[in-house]
Gaussian input, Z-matrix of N, CA and C with variables (Angstrom, degrees):
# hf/3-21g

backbone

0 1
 N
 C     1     B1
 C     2     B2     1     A1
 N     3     B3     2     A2     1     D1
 C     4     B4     3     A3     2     D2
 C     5     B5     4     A4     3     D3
 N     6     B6     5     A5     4     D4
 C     7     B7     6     A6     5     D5
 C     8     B8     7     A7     6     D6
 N     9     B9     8     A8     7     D7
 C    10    B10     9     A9     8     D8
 C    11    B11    10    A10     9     D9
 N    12    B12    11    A11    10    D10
 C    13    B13    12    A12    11    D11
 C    14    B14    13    A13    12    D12
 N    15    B15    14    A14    13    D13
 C    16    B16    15    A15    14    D14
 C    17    B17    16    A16    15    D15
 N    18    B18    17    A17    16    D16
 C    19    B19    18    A18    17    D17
 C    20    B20    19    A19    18    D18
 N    21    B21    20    A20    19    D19
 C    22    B22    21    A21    20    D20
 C    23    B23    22    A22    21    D21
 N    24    B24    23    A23    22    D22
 C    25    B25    24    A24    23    D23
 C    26    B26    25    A25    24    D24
 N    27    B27    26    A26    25    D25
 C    28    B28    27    A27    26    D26
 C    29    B29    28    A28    27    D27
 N    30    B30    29    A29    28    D28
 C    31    B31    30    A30    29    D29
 C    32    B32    31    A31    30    D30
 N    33    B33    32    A32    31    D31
 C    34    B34    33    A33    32    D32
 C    35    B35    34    A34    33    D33
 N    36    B36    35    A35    34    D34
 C    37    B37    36    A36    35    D35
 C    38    B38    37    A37    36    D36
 N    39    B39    38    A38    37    D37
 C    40    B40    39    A39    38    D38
 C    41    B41    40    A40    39    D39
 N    42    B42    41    A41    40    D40
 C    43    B43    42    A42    41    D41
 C    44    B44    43    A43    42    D42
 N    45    B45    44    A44    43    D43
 C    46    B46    45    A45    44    D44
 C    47    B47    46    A46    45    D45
 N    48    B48    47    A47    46    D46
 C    49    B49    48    A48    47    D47
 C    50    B50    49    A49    48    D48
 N    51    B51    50    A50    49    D49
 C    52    B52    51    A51    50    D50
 C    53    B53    52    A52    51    D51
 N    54    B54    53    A53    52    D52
 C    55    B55    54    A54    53    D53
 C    56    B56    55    A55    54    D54
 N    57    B57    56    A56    55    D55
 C    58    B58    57    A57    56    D56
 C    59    B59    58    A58    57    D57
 N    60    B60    59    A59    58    D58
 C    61    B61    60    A60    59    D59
 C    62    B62    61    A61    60    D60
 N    63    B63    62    A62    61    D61
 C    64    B64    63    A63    62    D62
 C    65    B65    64    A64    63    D63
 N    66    B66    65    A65    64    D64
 C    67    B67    66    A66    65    D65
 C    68    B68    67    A67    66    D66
 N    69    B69    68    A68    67    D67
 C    70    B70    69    A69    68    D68
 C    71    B71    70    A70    69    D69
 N    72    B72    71    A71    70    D70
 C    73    B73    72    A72    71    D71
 C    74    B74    73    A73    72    D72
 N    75    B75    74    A74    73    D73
 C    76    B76    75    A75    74    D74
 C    77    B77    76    A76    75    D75
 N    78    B78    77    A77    76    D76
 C    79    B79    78    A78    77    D77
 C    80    B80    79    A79    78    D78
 N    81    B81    80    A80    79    D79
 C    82    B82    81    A81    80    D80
 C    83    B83    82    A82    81    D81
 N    84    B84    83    A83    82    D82
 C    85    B85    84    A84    83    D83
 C    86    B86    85    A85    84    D84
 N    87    B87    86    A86    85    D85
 C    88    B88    87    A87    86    D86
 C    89    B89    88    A88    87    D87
 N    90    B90    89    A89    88    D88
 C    91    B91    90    A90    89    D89
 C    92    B92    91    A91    90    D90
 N    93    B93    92    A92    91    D91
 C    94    B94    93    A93    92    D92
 C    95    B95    94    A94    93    D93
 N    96    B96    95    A95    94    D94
 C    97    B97    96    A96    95    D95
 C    98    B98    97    A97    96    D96
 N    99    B99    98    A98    97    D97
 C   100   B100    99    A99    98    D98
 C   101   B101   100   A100    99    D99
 N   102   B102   101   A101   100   D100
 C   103   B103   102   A102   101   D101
 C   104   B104   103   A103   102   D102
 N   105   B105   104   A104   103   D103
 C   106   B106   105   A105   104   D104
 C   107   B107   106   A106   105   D105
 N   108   B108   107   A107   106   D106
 C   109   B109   108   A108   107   D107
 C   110   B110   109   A109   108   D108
 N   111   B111   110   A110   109   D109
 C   112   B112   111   A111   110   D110
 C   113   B113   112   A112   111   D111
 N   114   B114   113   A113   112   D112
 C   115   B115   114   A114   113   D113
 C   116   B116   115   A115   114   D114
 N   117   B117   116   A116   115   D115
 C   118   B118   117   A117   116   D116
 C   119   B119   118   A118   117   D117
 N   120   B120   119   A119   118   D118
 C   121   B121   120   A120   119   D119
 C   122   B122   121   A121   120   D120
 N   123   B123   122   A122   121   D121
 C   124   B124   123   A123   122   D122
 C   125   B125   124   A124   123   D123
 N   126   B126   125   A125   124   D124
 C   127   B127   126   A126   125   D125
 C   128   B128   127   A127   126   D126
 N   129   B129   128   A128   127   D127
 C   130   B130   129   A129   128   D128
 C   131   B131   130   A130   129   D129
 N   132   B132   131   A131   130   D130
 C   133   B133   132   A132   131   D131
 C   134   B134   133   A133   132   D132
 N   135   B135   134   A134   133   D133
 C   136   B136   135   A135   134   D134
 C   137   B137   136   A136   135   D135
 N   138   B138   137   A137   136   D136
 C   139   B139   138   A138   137   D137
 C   140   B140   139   A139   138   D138
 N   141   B141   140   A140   139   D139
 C   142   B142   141   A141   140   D140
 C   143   B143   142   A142   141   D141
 N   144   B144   143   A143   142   D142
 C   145   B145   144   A144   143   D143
 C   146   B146   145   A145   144   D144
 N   147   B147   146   A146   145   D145
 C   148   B148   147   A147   146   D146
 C   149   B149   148   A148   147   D147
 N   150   B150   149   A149   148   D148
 C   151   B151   150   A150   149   D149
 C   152   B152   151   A151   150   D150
 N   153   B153   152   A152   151   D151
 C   154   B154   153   A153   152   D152
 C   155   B155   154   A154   153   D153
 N   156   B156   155   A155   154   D154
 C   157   B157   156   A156   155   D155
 C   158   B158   157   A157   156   D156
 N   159   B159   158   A158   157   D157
 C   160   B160   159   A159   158   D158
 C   161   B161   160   A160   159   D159
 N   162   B162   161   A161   160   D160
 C   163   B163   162   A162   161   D161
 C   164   B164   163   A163   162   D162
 N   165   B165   164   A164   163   D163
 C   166   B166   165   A165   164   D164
 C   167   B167   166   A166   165   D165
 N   168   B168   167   A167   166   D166
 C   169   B169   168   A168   167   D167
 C   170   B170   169   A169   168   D168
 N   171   B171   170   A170   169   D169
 C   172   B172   171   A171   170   D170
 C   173   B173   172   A172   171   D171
 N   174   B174   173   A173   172   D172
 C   175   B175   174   A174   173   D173
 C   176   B176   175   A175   174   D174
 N   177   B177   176   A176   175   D175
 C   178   B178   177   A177   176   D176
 C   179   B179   178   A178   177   D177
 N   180   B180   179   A179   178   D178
 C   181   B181   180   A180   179   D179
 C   182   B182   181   A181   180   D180
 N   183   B183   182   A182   181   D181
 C   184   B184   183   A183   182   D182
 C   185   B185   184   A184   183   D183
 N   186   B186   185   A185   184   D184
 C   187   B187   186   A186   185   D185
 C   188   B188   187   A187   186   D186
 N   189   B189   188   A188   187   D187
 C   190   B190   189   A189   188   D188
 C   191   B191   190   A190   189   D189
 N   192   B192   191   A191   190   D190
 C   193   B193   192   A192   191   D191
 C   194   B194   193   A193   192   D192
 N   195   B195   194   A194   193   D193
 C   196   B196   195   A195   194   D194
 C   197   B197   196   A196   195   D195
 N   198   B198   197   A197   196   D196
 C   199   B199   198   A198   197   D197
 C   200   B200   199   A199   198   D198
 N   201   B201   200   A200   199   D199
 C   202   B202   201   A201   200   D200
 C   203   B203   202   A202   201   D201
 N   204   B204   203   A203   202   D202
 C   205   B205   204   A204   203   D203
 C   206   B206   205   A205   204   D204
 N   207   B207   206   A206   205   D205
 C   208   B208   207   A207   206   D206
 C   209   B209   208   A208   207   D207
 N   210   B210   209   A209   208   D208
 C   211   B211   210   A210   209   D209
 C   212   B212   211   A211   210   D210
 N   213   B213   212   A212   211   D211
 C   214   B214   213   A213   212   D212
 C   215   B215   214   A214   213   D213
 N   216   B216   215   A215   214   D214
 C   217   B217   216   A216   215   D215
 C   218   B218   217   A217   216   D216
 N   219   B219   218   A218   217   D217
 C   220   B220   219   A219   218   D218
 C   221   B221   220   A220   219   D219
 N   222   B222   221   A221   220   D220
 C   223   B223   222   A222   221   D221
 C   224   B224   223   A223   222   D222
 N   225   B225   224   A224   223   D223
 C   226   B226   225   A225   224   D224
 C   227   B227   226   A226   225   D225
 N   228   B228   227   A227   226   D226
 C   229   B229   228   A228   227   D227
 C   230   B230   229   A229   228   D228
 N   231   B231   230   A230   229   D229
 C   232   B232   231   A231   230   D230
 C   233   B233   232   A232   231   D231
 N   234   B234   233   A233   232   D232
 C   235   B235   234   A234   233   D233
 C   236   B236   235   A235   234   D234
 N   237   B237   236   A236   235   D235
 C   238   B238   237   A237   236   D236
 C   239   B239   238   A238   237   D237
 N   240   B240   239   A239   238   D238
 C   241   B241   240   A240   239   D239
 C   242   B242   241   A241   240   D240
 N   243   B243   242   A242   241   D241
 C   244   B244   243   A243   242   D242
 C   245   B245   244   A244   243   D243
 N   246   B246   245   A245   244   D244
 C   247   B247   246   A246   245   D245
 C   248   B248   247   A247   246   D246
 N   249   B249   248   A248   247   D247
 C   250   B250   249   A249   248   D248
 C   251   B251   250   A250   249   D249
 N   252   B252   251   A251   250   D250
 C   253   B253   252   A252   251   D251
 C   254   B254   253   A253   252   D252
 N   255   B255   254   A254   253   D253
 C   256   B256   255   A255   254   D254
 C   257   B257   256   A256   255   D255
 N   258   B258   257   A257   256   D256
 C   259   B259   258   A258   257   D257
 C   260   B260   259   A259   258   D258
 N   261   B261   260   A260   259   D259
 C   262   B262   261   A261   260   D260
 C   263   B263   262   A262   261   D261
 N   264   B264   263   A263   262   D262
 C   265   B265   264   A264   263   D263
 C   266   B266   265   A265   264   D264
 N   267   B267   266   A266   265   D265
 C   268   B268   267   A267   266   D266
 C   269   B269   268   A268   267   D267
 N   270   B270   269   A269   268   D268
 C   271   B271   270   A270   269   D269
 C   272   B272   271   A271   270   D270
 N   273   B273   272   A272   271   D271
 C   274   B274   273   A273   272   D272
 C   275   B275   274   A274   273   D273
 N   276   B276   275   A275   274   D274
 C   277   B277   276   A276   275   D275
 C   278   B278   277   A277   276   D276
 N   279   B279   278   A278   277   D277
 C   280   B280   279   A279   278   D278
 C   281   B281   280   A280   279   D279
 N   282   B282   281   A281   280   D280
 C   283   B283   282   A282   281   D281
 C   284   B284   283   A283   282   D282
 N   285   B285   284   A284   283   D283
 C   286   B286   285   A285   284   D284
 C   287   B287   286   A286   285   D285
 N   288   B288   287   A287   286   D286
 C   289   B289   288   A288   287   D287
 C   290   B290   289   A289   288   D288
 N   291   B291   290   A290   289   D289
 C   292   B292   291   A291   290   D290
 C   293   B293   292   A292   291   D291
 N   294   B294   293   A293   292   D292
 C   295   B295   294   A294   293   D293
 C   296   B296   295   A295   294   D294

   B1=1.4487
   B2=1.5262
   B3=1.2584
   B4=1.7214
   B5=1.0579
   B6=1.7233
   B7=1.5250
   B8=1.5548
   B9=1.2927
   B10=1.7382
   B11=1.9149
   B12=1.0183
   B13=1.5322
   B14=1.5558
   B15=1.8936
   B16=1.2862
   B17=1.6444
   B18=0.9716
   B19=2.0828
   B20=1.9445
   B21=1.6493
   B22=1.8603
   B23=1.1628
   B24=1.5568
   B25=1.7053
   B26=1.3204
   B27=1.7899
   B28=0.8635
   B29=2.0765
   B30=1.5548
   B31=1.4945
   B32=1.3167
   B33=1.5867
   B34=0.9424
   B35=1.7642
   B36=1.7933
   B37=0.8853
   B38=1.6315
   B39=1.0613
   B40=1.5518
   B41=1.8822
   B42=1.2174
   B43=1.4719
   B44=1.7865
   B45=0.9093
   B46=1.2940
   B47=1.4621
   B48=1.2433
   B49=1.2277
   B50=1.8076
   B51=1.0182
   B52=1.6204
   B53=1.7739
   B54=1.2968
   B55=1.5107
   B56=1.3489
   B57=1.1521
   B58=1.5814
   B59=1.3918
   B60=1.2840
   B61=1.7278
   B62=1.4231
   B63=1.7329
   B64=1.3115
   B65=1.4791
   B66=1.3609
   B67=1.8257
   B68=1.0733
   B69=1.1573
   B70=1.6456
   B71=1.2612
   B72=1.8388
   B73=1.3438
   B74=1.8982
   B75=1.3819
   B76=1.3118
   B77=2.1183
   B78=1.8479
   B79=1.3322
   B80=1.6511
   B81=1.1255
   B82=1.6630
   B83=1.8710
   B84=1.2990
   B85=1.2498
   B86=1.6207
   B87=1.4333
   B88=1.5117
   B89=0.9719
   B90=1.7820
   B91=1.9285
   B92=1.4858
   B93=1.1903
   B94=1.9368
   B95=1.4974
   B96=1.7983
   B97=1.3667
   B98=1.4524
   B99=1.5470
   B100=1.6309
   B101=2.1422
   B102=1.8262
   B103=1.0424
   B104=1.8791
   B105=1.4242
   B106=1.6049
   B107=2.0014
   B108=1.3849
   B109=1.5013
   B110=1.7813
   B111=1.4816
   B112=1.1518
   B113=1.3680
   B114=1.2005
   B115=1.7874
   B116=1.8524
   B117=1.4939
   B118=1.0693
   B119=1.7655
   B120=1.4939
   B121=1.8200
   B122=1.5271
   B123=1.0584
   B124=1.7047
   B125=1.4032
   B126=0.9547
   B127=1.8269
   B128=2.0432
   B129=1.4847
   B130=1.5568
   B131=1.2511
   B132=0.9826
   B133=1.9078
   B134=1.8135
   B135=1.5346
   B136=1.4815
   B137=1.3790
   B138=1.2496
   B139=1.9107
   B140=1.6548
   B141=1.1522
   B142=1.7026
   B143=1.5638
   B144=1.2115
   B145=1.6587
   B146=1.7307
   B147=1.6797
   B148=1.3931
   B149=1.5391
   B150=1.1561
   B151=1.4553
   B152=1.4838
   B153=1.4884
   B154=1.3887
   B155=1.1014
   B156=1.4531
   B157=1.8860
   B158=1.2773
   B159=1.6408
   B160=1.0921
   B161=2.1232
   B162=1.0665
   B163=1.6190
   B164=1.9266
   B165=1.8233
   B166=1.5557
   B167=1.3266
   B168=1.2667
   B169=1.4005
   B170=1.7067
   B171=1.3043
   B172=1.3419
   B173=1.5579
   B174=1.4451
   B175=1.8693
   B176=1.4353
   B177=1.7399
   B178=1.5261
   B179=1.5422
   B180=1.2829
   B181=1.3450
   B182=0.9380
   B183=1.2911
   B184=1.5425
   B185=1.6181
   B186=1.5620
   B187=1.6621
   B188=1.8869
   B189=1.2488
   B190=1.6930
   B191=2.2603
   B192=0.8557
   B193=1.4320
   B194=1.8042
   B195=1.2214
   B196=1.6012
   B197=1.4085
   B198=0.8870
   B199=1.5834
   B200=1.9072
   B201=1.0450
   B202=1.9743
   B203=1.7772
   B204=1.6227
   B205=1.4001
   B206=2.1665
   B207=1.5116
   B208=1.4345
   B209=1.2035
   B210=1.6660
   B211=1.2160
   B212=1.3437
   B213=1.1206
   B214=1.7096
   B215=1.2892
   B216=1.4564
   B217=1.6132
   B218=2.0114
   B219=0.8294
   B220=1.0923
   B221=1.5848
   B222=1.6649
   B223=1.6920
   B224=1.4995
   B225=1.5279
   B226=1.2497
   B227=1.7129
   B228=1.4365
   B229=1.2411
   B230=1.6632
   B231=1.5587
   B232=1.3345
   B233=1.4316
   B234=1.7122
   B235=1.0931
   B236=1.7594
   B237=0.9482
   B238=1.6934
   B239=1.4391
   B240=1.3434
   B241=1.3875
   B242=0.7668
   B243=1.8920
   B244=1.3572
   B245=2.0385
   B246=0.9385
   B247=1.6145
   B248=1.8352
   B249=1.4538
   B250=1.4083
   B251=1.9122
   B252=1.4786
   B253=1.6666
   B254=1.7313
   B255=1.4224
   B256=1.5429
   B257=1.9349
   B258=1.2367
   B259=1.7781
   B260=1.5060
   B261=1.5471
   B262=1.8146
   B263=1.9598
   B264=1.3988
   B265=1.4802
   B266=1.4541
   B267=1.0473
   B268=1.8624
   B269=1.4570
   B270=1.6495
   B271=1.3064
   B272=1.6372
   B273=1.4110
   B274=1.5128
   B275=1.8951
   B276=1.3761
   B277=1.6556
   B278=1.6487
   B279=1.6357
   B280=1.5259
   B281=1.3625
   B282=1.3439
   B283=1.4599
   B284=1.4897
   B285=1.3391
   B286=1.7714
   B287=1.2722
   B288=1.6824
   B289=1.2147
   B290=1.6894
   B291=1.2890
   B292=2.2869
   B293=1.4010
   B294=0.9803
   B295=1.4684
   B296=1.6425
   A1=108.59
   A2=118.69
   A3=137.24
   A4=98.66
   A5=97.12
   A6=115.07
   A7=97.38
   A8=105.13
   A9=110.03
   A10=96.76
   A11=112.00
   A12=106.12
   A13=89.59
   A14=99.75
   A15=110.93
   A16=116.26
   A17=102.30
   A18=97.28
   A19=80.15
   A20=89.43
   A21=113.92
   A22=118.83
   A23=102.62
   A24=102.94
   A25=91.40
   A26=118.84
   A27=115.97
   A28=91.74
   A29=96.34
   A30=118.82
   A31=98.43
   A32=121.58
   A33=150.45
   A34=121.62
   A35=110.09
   A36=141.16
   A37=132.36
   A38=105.06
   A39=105.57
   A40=106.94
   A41=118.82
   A42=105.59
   A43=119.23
   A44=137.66
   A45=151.69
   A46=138.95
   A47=170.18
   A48=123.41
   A49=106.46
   A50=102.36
   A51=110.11
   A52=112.55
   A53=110.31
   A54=115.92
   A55=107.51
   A56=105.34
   A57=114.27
   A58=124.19
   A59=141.95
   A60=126.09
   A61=87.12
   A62=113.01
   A63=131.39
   A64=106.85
   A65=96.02
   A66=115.68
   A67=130.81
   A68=112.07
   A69=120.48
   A70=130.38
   A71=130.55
   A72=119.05
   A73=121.52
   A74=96.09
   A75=100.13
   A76=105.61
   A77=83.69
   A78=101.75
   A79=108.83
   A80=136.91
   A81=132.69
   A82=109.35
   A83=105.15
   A84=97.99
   A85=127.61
   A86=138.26
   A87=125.81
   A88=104.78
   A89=107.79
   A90=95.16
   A91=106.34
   A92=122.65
   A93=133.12
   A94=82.58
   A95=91.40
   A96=117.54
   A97=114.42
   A98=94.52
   A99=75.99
   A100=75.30
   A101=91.49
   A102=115.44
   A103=97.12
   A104=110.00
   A105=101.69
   A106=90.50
   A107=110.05
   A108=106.65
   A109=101.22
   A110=121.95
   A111=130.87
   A112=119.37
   A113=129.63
   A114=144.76
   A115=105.52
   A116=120.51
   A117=118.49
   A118=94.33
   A119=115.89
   A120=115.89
   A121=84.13
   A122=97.90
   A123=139.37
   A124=115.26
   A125=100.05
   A126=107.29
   A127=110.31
   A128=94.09
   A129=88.65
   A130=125.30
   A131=129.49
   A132=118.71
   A133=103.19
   A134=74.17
   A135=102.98
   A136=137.81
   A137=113.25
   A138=112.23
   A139=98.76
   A140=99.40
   A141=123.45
   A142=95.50
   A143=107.10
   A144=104.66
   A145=100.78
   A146=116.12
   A147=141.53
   A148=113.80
   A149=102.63
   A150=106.71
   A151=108.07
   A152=99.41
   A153=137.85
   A154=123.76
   A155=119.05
   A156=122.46
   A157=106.72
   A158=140.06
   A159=116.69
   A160=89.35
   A161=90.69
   A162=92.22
   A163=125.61
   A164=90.60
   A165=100.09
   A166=110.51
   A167=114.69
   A168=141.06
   A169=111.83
   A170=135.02
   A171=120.28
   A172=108.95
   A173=106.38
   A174=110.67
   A175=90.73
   A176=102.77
   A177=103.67
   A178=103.50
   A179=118.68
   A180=140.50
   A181=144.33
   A182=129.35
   A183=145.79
   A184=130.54
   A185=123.13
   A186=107.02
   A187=87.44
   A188=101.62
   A189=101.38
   A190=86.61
   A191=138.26
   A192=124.50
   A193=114.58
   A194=99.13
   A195=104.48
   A196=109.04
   A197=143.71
   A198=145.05
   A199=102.51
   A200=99.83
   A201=117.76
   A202=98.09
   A203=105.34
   A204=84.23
   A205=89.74
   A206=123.87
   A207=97.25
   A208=90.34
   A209=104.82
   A210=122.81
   A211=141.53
   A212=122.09
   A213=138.87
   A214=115.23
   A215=120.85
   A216=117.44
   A217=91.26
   A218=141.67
   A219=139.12
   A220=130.26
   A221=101.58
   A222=110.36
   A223=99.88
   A224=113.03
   A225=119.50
   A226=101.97
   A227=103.95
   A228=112.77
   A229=108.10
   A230=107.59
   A231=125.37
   A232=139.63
   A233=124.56
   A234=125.64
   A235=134.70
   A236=146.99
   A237=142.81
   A238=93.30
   A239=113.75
   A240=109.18
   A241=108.32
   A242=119.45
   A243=140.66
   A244=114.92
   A245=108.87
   A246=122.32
   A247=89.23
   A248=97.99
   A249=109.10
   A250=109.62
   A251=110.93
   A252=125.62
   A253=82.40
   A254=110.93
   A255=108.00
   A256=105.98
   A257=120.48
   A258=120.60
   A259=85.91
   A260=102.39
   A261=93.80
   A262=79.02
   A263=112.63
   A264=140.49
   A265=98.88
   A266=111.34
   A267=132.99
   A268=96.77
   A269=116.85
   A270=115.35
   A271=87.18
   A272=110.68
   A273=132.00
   A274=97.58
   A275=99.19
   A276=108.24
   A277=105.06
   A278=103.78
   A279=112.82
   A280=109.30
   A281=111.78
   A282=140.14
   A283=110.10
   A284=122.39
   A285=106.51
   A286=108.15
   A287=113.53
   A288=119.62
   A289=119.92
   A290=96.01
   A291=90.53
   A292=100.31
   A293=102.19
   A294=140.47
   A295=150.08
   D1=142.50
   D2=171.88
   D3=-118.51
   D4=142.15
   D5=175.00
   D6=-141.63
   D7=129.88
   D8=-171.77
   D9=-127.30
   D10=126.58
   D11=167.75
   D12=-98.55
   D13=157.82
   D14=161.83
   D15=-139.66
   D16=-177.56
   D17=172.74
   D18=-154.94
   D19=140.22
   D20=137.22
   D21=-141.90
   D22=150.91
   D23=159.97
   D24=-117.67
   D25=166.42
   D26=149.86
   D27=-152.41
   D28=156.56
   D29=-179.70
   D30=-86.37
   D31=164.12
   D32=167.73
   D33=-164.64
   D34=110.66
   D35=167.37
   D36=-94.94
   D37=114.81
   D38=-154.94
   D39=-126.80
   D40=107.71
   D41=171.41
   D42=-109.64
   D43=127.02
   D44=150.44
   D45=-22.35
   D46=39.43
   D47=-131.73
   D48=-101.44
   D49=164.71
   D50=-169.05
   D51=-83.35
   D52=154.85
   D53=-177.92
   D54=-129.56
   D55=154.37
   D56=165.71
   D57=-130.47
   D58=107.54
   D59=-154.64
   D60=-119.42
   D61=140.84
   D62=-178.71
   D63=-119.28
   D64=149.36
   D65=-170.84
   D66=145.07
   D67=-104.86
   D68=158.38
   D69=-42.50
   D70=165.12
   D71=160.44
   D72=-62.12
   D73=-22.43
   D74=-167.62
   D75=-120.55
   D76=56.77
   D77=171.13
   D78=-84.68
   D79=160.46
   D80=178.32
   D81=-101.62
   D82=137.67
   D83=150.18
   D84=-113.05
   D85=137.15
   D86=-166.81
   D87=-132.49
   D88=128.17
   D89=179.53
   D90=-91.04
   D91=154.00
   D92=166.98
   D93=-55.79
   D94=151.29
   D95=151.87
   D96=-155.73
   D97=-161.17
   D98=-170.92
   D99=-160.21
   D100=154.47
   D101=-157.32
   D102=-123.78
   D103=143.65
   D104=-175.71
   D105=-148.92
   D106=90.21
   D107=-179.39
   D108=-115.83
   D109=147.05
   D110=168.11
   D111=-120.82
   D112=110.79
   D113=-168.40
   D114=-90.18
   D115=130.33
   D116=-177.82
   D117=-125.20
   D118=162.86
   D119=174.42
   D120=-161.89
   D121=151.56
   D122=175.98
   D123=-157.37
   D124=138.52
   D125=-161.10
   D126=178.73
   D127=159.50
   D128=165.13
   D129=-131.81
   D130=128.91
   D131=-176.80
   D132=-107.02
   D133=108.19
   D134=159.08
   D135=-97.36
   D136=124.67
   D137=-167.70
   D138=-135.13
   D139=160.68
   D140=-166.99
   D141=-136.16
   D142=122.14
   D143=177.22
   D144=-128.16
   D145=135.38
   D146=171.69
   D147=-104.86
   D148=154.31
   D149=158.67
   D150=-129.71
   D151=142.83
   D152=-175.67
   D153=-85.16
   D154=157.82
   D155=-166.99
   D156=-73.30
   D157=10.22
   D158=-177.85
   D159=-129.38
   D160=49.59
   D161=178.95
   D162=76.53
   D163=-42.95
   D164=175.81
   D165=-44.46
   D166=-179.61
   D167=178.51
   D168=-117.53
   D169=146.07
   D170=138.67
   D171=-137.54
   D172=-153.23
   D173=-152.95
   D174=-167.28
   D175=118.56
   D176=157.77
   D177=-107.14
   D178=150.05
   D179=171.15
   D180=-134.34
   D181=128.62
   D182=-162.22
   D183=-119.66
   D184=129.34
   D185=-141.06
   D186=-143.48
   D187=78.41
   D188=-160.53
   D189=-76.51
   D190=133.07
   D191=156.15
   D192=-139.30
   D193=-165.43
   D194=-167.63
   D195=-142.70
   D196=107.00
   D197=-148.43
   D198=-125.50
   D199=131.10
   D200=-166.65
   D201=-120.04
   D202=135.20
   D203=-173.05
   D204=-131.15
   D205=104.30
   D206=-177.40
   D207=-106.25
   D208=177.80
   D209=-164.60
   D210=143.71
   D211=-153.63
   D212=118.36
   D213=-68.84
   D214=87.30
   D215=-160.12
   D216=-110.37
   D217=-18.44
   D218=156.34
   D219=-127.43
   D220=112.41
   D221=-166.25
   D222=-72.29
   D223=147.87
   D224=155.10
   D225=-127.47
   D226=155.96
   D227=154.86
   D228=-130.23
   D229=134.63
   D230=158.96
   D231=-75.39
   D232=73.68
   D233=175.39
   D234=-43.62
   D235=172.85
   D236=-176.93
   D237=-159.96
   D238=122.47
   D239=133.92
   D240=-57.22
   D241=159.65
   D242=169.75
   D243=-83.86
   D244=-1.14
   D245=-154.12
   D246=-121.33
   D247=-71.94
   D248=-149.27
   D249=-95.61
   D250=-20.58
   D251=153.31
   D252=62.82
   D253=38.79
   D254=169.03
   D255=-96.10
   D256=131.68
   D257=-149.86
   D258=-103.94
   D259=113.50
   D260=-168.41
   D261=-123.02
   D262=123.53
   D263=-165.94
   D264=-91.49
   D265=136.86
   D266=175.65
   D267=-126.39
   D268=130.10
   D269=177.14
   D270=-146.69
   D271=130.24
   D272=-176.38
   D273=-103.05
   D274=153.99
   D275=154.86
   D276=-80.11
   D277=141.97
   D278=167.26
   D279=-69.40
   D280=137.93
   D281=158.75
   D282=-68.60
   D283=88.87
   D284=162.69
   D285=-77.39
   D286=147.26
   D287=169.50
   D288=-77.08
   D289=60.99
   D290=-179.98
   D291=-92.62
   D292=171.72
   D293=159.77
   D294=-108.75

């Protein structure tokens, strides 16, 4: 059996830029923003390796970890109608970058 601890962080900087579409009543307005999140993991991958009746080898493995996200940990963007300036909110789950 192997037991490997590991750690990452990694940053993530994200900017936006804003739109405005003309025409209709139910044209959008969007302001730019900008997003600043930092992802941390600690964990260990553990594997057990056998050999098999035809000479090969294989490997089971196990990757228990704990993942920290500070920041801007949930993006929103604030839409506007152009007419009616009613603020209708979009909020996504964060994407960490793991592996």
């Amino acid at each position: 059996m192997t037991l490997e601890r590991f750690a990452s962080i990694a940053h993530e900087n994200v900017h936006t830029d804003g739109l405005n579409e003309r025409g209709s009543e139910a044209a959008l307005n969007v302001p730019g923003g900008s997003m600043n999140s930092t992802f941390s993991t600690l964990g260990d991958r553990q594997s057990i390796g056998s050999a098999l009746r035809n000479g090969m080898t294989g490997a089971t493995s196990v990757t228990p970890r704990w993942r920290h996200a500070l920041g801007d940990v949930v993006p929103v963007s604030v839409l506007f109608e152009l007419r009616a300036f009613a603020p209708v909110r979009y909020m996504k789950k964060p994407d960490a970058p793991f592996y």
